[in-house]
SEGU-770849 format. One record per atom (N, C-alpha, C): residue number from 0; atom name; x, y, z. Coordinates in nm, 2 decimals. Atoms other than C-alpha are relative to their C-alpha. Layout:
REC   n atom      x      y      z
REC NUM   CA      X      Y      Z
...
END
This chain:
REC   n atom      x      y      z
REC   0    N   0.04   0.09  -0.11
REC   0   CA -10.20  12.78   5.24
REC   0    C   0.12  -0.08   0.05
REC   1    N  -0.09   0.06   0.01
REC   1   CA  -9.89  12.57   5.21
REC   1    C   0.12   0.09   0.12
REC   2    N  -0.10  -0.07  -0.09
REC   2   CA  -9.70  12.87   5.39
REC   2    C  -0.05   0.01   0.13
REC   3    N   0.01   0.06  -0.13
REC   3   CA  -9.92  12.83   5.69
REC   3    C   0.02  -0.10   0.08
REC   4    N  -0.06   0.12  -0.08
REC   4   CA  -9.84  12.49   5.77
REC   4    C   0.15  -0.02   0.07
REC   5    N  -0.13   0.05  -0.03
REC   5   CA  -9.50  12.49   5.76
REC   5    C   0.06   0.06   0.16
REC   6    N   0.01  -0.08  -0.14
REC   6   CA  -9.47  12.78   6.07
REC   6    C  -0.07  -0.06   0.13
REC   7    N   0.09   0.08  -0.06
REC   7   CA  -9.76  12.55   6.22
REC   7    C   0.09  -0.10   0.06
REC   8    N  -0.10   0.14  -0.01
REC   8   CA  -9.53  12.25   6.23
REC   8    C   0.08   0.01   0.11
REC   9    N  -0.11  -0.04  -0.06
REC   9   CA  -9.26  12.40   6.35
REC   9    C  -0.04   0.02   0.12
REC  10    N   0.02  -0.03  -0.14
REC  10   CA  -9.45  12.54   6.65
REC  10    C  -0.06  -0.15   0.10
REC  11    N   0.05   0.15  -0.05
REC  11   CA  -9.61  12.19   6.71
REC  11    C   0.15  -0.13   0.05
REC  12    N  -0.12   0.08  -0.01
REC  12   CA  -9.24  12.00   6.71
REC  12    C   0.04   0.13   0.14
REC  13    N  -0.03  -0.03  -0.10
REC  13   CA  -9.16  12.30   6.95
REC  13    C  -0.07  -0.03   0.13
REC  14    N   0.09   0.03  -0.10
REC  14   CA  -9.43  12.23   7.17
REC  14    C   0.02  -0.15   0.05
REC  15    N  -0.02   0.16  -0.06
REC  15   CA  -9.35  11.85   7.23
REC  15    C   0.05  -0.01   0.13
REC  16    N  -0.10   0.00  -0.08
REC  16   CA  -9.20  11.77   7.57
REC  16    C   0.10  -0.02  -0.05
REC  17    N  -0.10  -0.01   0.02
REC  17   CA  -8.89  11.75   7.62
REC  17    C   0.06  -0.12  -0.03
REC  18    N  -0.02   0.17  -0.01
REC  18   CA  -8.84  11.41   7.71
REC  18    C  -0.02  -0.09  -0.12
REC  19    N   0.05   0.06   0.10
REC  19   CA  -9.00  11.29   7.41
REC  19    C   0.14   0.04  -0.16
REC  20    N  -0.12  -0.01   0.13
REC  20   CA  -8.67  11.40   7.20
REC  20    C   0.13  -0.03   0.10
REC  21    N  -0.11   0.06  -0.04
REC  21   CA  -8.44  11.31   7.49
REC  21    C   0.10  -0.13   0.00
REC  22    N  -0.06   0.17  -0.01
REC  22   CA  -8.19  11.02   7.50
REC  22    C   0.06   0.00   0.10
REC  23    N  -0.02   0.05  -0.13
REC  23   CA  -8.08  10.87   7.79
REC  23    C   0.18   0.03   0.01
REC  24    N  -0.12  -0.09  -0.05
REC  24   CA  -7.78  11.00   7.98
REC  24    C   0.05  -0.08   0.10
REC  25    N  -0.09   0.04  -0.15
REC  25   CA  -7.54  10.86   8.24
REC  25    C  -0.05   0.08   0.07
REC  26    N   0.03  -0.17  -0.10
REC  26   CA  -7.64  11.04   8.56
REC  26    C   0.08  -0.11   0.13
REC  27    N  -0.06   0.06  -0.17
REC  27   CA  -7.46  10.76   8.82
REC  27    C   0.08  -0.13  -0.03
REC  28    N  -0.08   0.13  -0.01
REC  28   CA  -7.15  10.46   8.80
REC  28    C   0.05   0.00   0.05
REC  29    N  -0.06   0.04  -0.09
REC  29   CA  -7.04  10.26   9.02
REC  29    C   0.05  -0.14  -0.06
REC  30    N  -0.07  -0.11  -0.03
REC  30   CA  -6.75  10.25   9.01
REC  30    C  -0.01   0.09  -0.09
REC  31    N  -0.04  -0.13   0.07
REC  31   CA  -6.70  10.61   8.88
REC  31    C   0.11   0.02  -0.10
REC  32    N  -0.11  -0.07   0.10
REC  32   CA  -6.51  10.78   8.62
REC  32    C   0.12   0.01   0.04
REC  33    N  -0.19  -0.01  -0.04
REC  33   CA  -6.11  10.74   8.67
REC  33    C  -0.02  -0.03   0.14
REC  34    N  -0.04   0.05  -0.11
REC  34   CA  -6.20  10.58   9.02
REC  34    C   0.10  -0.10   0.03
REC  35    N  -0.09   0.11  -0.01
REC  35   CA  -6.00  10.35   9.19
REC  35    C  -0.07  -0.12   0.12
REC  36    N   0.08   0.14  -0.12
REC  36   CA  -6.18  10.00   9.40
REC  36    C   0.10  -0.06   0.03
REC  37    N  -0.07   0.09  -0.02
REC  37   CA  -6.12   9.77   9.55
REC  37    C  -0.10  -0.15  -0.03
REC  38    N   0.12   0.10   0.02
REC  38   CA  -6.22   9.43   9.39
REC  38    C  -0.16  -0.03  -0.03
REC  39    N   0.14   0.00   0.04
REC  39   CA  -6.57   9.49   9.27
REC  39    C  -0.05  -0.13  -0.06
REC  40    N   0.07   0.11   0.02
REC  40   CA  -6.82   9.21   9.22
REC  40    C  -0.12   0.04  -0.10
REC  41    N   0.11  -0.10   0.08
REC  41   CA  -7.07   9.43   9.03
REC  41    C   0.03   0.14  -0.03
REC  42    N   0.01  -0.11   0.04
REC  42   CA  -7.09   9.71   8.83
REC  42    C  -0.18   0.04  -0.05
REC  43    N   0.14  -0.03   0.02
REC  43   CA  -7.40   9.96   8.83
REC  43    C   0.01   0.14  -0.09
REC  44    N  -0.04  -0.09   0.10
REC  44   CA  -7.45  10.20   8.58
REC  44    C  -0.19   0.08   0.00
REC  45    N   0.13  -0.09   0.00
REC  45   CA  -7.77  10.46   8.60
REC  45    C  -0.05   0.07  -0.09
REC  46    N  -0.01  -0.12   0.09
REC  46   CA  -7.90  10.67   8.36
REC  46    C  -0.16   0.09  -0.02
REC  47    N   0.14  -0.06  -0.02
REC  47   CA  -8.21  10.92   8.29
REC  47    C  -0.13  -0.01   0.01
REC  48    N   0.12   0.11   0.02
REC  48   CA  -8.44  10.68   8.14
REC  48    C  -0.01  -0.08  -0.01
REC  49    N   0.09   0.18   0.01
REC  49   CA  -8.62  10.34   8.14
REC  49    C   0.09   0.00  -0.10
REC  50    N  -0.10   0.08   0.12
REC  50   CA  -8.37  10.12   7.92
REC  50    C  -0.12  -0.08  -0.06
REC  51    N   0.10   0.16   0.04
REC  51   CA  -8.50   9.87   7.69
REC  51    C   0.09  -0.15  -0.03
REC  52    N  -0.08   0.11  -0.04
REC  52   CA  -8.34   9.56   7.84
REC  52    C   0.06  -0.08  -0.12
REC  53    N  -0.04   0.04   0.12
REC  53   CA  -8.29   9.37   7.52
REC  53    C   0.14   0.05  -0.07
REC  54    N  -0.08  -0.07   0.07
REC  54   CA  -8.11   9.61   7.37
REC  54    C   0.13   0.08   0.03
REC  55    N  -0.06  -0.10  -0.09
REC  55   CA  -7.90   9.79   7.64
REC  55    C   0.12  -0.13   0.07
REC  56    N  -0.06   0.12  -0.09
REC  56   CA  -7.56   9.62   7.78
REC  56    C   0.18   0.11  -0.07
REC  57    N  -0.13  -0.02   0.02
REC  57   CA  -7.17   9.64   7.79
REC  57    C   0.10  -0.04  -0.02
REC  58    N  -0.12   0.08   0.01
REC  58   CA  -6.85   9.56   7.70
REC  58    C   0.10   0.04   0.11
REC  59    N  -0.16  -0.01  -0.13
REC  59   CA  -6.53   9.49   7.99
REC  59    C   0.09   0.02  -0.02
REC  60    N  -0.17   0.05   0.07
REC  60   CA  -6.17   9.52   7.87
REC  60    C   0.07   0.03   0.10
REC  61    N  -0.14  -0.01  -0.08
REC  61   CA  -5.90   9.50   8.13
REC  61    C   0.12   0.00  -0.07
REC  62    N  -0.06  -0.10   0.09
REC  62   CA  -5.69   9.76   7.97
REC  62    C   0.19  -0.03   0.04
REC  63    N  -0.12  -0.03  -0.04
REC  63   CA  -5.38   9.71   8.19
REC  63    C   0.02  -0.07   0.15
REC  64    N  -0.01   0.07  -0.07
REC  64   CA  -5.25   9.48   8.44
REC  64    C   0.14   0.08   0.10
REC  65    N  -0.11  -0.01  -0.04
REC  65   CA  -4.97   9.57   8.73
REC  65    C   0.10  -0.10  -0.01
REC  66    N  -0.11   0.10   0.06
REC  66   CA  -4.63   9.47   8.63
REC  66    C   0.03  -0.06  -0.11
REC  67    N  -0.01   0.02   0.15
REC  67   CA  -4.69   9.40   8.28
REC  67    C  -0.04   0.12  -0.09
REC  68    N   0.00  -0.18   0.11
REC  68   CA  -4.62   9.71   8.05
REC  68    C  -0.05  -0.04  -0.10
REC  69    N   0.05   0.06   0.19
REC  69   CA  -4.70   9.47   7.72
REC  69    C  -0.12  -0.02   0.04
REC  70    N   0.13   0.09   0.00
REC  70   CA  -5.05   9.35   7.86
REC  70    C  -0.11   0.06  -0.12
REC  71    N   0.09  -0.07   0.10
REC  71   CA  -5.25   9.36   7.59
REC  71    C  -0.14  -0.03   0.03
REC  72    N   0.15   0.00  -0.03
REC  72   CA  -5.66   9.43   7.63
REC  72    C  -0.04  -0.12  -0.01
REC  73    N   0.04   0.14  -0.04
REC  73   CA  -5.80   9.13   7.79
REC  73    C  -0.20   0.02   0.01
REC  74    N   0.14  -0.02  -0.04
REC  74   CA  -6.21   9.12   7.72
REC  74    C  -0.02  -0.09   0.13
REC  75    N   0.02   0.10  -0.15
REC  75   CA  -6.38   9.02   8.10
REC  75    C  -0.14  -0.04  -0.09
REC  76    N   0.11   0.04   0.02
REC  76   CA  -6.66   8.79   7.99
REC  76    C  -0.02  -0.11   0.09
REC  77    N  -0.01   0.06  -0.08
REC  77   CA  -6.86   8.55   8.16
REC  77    C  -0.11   0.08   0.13
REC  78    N   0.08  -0.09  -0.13
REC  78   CA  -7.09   8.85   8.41
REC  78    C  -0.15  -0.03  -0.10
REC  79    N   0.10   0.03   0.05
REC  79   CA  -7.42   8.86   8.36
REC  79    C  -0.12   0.15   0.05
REC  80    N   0.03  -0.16   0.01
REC  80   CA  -7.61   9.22   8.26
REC  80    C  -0.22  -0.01   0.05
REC  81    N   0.18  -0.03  -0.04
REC  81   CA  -7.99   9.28   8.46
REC  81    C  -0.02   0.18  -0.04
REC  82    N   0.04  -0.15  -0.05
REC  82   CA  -8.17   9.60   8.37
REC  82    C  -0.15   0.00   0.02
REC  83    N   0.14  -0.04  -0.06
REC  83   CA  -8.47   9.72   8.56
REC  83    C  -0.02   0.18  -0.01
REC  84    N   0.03  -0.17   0.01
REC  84   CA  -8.60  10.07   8.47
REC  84    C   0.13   0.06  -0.03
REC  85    N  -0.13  -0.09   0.07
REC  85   CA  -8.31  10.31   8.43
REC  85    C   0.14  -0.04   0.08
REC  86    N  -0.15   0.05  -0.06
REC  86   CA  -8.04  10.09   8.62
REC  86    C   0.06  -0.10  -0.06
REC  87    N  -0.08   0.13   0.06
REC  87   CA  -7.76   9.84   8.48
REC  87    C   0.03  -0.02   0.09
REC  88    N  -0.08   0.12  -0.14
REC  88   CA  -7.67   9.56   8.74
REC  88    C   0.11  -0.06  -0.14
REC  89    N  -0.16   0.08   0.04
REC  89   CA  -7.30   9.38   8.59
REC  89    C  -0.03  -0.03   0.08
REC  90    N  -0.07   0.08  -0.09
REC  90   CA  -7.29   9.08   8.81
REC  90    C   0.11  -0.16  -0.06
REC  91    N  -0.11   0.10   0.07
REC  91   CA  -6.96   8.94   8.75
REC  91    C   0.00  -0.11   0.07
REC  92    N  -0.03   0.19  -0.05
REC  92   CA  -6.85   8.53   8.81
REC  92    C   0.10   0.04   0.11
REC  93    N  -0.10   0.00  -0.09
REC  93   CA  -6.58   8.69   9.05
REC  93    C   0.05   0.13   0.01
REC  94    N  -0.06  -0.16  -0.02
REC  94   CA  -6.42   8.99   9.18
REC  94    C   0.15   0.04  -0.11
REC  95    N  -0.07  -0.06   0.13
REC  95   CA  -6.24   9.20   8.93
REC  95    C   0.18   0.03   0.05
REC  96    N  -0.10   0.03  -0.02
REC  96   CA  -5.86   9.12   8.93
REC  96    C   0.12   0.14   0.00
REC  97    N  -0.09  -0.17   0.01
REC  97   CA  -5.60   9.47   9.01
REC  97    C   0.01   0.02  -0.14
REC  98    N  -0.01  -0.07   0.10
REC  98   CA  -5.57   9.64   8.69
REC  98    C  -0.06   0.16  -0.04
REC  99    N   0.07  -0.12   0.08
REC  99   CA  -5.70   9.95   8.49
REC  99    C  -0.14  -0.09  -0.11
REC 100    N   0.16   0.01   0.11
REC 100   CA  -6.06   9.87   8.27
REC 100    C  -0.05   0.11  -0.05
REC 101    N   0.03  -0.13   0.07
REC 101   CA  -6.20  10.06   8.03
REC 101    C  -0.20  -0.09  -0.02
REC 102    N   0.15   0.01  -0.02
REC 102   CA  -6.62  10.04   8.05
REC 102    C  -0.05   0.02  -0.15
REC 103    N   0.08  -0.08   0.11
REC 103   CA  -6.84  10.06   7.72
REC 103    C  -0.11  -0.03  -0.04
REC 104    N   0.10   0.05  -0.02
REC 104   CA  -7.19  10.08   7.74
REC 104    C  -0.07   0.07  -0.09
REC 105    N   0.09  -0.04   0.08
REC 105   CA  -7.48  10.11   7.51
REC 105    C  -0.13  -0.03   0.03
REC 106    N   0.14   0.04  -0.04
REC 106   CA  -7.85  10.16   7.59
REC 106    C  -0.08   0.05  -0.12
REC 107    N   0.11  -0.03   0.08
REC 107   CA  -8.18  10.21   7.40
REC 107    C  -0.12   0.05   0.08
REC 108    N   0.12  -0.06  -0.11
REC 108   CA  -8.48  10.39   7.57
REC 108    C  -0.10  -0.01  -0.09
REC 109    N   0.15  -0.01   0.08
REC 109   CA  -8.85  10.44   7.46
REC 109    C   0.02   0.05  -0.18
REC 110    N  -0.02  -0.05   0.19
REC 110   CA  -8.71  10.68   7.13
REC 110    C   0.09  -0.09  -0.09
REC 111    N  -0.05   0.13   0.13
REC 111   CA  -8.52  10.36   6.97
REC 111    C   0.11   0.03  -0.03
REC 112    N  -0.14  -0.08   0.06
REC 112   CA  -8.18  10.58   6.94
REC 112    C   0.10  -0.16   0.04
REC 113    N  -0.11   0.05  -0.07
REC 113   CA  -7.88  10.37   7.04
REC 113    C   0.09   0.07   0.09
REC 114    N  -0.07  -0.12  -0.06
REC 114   CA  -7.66  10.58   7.29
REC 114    C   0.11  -0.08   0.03
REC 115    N  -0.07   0.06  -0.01
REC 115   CA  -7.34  10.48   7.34
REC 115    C   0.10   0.12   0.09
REC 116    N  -0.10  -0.03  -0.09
REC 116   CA  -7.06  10.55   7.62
REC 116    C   0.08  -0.04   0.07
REC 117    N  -0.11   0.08  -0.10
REC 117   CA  -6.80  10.47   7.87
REC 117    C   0.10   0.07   0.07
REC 118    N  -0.10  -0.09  -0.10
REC 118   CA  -6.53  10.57   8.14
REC 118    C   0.10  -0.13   0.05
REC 119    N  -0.11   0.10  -0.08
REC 119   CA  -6.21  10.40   8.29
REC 119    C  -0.04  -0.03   0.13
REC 120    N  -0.04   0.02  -0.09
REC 120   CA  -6.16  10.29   8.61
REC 120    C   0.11  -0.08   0.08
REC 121    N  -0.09   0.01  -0.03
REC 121   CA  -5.89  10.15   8.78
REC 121    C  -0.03  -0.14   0.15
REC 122    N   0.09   0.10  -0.09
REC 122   CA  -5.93   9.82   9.04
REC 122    C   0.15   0.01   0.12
REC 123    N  -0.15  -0.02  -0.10
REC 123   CA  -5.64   9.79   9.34
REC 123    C   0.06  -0.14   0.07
END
């Protein structure tokens, strides 16, 4: 009896949607991966699924300054993170000063995972 379940199972975990074992994905930032702005006031960040606001947010580092070779990683704090359904609003205290940044974001969706990511971008 025991050996029919287990094949049962199996076809039952196959049968699930899909979604229901997905985690949430980047699918849109602004700015983009290795772009270059000008001055941004906000960063938005998209991804497959409903976040769960609580738990979902980012860190800023301004990785690299022009004209200073030594700069060492400066966290930007001080913005303030909204999420609605599967969008991050970043609305920073001021426009983001020329340098390079490195992005690092972590969200949580309906399945409770943690997801974690990020991309550079560059400001002008």
């Amino acid at each position: 009896m025991k050996a029919l379940f287990a094949p049962l199972a199996i076809l039952a975990a196959l049968a699930l949607p899909a979604s229901a074992m997905a985690h949430p994905k980047l699918v849109a930032a602004t700015p983009a991966k290795e772009a270059t702005v000008s001055k941004p006031t906000k960063l938005t960040l998209t991804f497959s699924e409903e976040l769960v606001a609580p738990l979902s947010g980012i860190d800023l580092t301004m990785t690299g300054m022009p004209g200073m070779a030594n700069h060492k990683p400066m966290p930007v704090k001080g913005f303030q993170t909204k999420v609605v359904g599967k969008t991050m609003t970043i609305m920073l205290p001021r426009a983001l000063p020329a340098g390079s940044y490195s992005l690092k974001w972590h969200v949580v969706a309906a399945d409770q995972h943690r997801i974690e990511g990020g991309h550079s971008f560059t400001v002008r």
